[in-house]
KOLGUGU-160034 format. One record per residue: residue number from 1; residue in one letter; x, y, z of N, C-alpha, C, O in turn. Coordinates in nm, 3 decimals. Layout:
{pt NUM "A" {X Y Z} {X Y Z} {X Y Z} {X Y Z}}
...
***
This chain:
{pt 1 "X" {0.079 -0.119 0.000} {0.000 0.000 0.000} {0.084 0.127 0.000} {0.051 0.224 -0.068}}
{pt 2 "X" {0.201 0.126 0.082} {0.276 0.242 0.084} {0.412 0.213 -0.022} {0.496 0.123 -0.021}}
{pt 3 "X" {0.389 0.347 -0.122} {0.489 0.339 -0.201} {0.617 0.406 -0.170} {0.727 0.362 -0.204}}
{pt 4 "X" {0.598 0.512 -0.107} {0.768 0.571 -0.037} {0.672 0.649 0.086} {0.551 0.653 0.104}}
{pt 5 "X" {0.787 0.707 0.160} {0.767 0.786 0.252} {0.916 0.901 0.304} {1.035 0.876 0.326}}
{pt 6 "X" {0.872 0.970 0.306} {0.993 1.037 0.330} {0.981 1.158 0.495} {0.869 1.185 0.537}}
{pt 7 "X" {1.088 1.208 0.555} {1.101 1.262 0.690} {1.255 1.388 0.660} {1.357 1.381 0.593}}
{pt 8 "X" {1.193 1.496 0.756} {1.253 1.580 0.723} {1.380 1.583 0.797} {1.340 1.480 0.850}}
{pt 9 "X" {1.513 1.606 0.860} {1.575 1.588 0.930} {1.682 1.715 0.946} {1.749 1.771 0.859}}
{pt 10 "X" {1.671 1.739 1.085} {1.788 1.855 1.141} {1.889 1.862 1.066} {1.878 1.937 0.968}}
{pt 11 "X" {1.982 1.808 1.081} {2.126 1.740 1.033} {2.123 1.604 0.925} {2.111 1.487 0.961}}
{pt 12 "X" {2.133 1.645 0.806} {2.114 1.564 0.711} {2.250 1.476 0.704} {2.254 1.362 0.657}}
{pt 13 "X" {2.340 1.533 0.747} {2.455 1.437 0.718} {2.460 1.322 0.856} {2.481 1.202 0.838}}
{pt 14 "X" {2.435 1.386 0.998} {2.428 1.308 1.082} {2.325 1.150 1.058} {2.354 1.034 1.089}}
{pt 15 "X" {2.206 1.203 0.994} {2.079 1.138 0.983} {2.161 1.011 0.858} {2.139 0.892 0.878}}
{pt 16 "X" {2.242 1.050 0.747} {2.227 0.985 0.637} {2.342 0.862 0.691} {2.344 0.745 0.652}}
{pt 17 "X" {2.428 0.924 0.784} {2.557 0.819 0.842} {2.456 0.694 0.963} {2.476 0.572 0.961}}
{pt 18 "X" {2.375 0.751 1.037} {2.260 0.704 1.089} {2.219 0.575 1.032} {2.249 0.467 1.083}}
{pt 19 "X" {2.129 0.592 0.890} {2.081 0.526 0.799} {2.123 0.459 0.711} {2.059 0.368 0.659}}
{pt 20 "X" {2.245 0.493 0.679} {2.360 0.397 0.612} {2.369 0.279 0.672} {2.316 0.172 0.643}}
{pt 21 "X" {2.461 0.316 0.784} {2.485 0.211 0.874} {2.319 0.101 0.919} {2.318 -0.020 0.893}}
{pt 22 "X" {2.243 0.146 0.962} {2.165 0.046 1.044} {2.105 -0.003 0.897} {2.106 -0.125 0.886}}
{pt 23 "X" {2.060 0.058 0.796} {2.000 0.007 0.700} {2.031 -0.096 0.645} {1.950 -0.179 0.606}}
{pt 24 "X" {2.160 -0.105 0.634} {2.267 -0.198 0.545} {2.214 -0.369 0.643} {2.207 -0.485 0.603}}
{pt 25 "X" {2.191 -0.314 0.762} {2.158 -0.455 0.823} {2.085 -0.522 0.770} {2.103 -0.643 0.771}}
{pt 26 "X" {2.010 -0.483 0.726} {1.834 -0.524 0.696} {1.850 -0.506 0.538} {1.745 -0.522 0.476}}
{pt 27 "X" {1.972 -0.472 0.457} {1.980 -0.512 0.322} {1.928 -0.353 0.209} {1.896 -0.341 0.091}}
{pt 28 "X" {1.939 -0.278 0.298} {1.888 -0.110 0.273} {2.001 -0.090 0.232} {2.107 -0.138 0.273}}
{pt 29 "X" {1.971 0.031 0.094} {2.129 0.111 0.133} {2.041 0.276 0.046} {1.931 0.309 0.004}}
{pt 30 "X" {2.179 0.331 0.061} {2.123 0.447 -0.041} {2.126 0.438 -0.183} {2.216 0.403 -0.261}}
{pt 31 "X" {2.010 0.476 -0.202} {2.017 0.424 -0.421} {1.968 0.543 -0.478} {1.946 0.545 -0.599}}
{pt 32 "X" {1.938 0.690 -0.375} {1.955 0.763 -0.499} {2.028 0.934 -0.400} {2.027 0.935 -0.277}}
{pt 33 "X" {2.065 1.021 -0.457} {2.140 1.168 -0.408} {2.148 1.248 -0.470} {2.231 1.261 -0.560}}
{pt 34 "X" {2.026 1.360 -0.426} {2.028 1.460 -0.484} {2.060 1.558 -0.383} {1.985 1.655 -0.389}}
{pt 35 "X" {2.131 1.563 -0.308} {2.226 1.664 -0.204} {2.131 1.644 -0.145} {2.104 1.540 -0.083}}
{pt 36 "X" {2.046 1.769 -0.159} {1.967 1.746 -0.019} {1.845 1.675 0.005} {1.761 1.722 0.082}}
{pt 37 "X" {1.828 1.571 -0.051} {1.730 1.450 -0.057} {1.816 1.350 -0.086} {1.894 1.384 -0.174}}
{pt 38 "X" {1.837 1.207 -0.035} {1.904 1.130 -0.010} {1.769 0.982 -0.019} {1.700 0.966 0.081}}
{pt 39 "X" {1.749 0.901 -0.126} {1.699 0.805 -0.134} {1.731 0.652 -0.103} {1.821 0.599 -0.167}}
{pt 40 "X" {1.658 0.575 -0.003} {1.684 0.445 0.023} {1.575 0.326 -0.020} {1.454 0.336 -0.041}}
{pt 41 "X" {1.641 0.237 -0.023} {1.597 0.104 -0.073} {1.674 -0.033 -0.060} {1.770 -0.054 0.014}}
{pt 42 "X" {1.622 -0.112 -0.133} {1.690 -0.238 -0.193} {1.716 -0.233 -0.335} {1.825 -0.268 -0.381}}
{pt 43 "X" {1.602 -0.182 -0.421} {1.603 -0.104 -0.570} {1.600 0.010 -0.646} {1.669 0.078 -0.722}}
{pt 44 "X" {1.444 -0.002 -0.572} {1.444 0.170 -0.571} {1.402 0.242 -0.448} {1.378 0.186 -0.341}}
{pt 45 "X" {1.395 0.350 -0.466} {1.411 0.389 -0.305} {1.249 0.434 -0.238} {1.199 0.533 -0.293}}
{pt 46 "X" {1.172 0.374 -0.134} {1.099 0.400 -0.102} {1.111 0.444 0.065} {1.025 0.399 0.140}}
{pt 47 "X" {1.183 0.502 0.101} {1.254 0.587 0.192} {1.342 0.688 0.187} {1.462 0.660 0.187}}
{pt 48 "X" {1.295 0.834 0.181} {1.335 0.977 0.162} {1.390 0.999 0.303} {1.330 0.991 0.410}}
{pt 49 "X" {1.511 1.027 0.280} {1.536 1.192 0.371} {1.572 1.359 0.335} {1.645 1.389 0.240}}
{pt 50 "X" {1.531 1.427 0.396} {1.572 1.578 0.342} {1.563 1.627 0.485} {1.504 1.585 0.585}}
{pt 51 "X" {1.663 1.759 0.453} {1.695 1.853 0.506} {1.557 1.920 0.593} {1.455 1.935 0.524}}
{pt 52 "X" {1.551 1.952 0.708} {1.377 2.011 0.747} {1.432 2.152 0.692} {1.533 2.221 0.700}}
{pt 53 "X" {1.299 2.154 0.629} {1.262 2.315 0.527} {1.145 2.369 0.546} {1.115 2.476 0.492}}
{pt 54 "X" {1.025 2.273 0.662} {0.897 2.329 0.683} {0.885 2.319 0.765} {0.975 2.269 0.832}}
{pt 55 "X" {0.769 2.357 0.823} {0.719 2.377 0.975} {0.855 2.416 1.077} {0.965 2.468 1.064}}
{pt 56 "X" {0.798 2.375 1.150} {0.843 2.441 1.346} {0.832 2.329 1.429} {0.736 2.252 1.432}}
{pt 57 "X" {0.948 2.321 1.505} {0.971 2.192 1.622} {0.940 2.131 1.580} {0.887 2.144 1.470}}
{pt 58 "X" {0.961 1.961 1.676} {0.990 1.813 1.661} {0.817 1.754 1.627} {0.720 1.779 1.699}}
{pt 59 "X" {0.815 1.677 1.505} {0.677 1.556 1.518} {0.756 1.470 1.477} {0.825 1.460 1.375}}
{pt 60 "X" {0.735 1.388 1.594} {0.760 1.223 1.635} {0.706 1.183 1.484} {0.638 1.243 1.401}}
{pt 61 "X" {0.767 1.054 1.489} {0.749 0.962 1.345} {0.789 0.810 1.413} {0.885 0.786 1.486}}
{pt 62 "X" {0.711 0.741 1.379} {0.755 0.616 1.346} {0.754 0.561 1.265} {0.654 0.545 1.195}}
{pt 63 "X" {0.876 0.507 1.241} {0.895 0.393 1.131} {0.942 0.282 1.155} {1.010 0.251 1.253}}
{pt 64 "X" {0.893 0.189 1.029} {0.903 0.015 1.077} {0.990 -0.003 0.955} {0.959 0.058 0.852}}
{pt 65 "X" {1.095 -0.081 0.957} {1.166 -0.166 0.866} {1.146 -0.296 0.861} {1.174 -0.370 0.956}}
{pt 66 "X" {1.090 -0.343 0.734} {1.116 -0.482 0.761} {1.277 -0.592 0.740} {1.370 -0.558 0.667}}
{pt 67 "X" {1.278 -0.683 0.798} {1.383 -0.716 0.779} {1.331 -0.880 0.804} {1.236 -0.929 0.865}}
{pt 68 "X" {1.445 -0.938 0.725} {1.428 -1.118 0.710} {1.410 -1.215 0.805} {1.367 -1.327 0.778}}
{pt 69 "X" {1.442 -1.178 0.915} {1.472 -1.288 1.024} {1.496 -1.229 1.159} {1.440 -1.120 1.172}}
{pt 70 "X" {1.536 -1.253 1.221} {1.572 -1.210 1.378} {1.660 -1.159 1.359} {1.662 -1.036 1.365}}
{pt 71 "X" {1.830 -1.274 1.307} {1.930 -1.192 1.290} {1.945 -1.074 1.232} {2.024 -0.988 1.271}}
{pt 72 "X" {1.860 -1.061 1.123} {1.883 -0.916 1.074} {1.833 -0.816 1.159} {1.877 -0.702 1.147}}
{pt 73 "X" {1.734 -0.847 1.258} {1.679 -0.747 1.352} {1.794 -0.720 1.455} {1.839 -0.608 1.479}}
{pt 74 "X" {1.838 -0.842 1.517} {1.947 -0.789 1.585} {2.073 -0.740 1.585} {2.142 -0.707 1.682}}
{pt 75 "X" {2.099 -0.736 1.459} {2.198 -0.699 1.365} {2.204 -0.529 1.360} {2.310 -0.465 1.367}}
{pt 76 "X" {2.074 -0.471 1.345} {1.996 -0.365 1.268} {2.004 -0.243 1.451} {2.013 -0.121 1.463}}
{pt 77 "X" {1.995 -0.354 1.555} {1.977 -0.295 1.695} {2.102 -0.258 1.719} {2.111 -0.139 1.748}}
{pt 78 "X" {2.244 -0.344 1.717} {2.318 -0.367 1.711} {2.359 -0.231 1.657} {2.348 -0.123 1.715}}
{pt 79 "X" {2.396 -0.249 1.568} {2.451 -0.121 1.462} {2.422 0.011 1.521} {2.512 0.092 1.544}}
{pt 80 "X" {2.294 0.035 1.548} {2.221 0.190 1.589} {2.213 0.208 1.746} {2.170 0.307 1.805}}
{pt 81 "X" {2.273 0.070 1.814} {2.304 0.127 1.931} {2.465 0.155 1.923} {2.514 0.252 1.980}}
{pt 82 "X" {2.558 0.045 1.835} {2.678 0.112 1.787} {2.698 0.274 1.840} {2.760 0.333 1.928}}
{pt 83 "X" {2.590 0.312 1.710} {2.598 0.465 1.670} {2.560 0.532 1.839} {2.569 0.655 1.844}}
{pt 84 "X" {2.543 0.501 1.899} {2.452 0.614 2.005} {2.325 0.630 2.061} {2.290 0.700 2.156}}
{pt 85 "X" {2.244 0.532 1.967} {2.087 0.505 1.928} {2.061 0.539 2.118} {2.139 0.517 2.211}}
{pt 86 "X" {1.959 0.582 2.121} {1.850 0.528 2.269} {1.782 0.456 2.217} {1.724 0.459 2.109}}
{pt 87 "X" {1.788 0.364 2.324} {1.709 0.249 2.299} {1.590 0.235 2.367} {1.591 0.211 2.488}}
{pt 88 "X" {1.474 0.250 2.294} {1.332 0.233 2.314} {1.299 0.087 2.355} {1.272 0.088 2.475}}
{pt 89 "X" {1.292 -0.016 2.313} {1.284 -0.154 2.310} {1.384 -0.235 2.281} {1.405 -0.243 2.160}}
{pt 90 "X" {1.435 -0.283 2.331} {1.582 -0.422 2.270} {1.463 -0.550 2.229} {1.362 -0.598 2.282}}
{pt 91 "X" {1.534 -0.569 2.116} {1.537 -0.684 2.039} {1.429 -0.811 2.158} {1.457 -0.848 2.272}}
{pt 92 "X" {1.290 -0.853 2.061} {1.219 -0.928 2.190} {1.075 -0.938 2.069} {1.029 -0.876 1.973}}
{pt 93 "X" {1.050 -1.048 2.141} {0.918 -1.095 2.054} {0.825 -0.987 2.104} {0.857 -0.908 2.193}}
{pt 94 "X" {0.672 -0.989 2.025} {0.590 -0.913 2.078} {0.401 -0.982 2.016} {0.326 -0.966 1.919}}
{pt 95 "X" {0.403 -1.033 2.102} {0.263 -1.151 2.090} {0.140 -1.037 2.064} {0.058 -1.023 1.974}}
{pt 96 "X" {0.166 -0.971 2.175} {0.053 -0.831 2.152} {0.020 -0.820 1.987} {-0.082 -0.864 1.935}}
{pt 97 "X" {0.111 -0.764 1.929} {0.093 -0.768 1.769} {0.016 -0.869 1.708} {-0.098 -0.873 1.661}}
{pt 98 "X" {0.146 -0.981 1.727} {0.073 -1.125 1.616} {0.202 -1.217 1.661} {0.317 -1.172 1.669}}
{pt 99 "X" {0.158 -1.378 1.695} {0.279 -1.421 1.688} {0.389 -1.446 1.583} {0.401 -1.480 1.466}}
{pt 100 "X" {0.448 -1.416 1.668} {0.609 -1.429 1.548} {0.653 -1.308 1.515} {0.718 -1.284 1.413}}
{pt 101 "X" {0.614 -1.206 1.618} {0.631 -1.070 1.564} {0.763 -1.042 1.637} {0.737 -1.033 1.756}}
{pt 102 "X" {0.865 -1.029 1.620} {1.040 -0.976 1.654} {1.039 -0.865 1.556} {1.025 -0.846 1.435}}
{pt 103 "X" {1.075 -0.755 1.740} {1.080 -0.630 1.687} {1.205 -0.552 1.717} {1.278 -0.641 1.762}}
{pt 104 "X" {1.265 -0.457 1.719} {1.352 -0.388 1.784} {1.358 -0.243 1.768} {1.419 -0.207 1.667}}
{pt 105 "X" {1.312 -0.157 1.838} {1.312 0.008 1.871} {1.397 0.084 1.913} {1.405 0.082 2.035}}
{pt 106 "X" {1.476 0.164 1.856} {1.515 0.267 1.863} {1.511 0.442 1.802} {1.451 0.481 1.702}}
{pt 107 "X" {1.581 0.514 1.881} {1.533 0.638 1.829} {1.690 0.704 1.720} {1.807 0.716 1.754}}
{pt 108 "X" {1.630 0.730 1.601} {1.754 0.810 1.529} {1.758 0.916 1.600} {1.686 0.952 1.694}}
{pt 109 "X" {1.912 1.004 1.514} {1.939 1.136 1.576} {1.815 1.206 1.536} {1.847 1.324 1.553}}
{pt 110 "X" {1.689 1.206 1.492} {1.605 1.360 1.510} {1.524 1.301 1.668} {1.481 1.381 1.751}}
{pt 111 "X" {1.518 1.203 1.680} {1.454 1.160 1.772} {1.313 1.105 1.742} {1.221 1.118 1.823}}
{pt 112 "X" {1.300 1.051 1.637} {1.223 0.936 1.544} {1.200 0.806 1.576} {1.300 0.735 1.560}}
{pt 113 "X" {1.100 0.748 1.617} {1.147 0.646 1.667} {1.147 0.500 1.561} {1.042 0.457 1.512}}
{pt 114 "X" {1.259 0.448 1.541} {1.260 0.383 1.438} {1.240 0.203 1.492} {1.239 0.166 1.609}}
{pt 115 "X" {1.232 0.155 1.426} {1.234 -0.005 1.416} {1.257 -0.073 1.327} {1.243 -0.030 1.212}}
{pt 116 "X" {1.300 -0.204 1.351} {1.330 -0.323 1.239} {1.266 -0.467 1.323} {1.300 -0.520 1.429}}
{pt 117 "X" {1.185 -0.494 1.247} {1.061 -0.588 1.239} {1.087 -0.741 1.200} {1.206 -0.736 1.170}}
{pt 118 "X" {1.051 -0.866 1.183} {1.048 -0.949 1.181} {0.889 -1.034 1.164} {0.834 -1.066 1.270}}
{pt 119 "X" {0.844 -1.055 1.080} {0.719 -1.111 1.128} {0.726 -1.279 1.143} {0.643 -1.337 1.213}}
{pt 120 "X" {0.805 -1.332 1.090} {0.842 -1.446 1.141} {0.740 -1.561 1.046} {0.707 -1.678 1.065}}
{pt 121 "X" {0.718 -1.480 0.957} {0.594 -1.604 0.810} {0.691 -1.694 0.745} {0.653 -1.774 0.660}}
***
């Protein structure tokens, strides 16, 4: 249903070293650069970042990554606590959802709270 989505970010270079790194876990990388829009994917890119150019102060965002298996989830936690990440949730099933759901939460540098998912089908 969702074809891209994109988020505006303070510090575009902080954000894109951010997203490099944890993305690559989960098989992401950057596939397209236009300075100040920076596109991710596996092909093509259905994950934008840019520079914030609108509005005023912080709106929270969440985002979900999917990723293949556990290891790539913990892989993906791994990496972005590497970086500095706060960690919202460590790596842990979550039945609430659906079983087989392995999730892992953290917040990027805008303070976004991100995740990498597992549904376990």
């Amino acid at each position: 249903m969702i074809d891209h989505v994109s988020i505006q970010c303070a510090d575009l270079e902080a954000s894109a070293a951010f997203y490099d790194t944890v993305l690559a876990t989960i098989g992401g990388r950057q596939v397209m650069d236009f300075g100040e829009v920076l596109g991710y994917g596996t092909e093509f890119p259905d994950f934008w970042l840019g520079r914030r150019t609108t509005g005023e102060g912080f709106r929270e965002s969440h985002l979900a990554f999917r990723a293949d298996d556990r290891a790539a989830v913990d892989a993906f936690f791994a990496a972005a606590v590497g970086l500095g990440a706060e960690v919202l949730h460590a790596p842990a099933e979550h039945p609430e959802y659906h079983p087989g759901y392995y999730g892992a939460f953290v917040r990027d540098p805008d303070g976004n709270n991100v995740e990498a998912v597992s549904h376990g089908f």
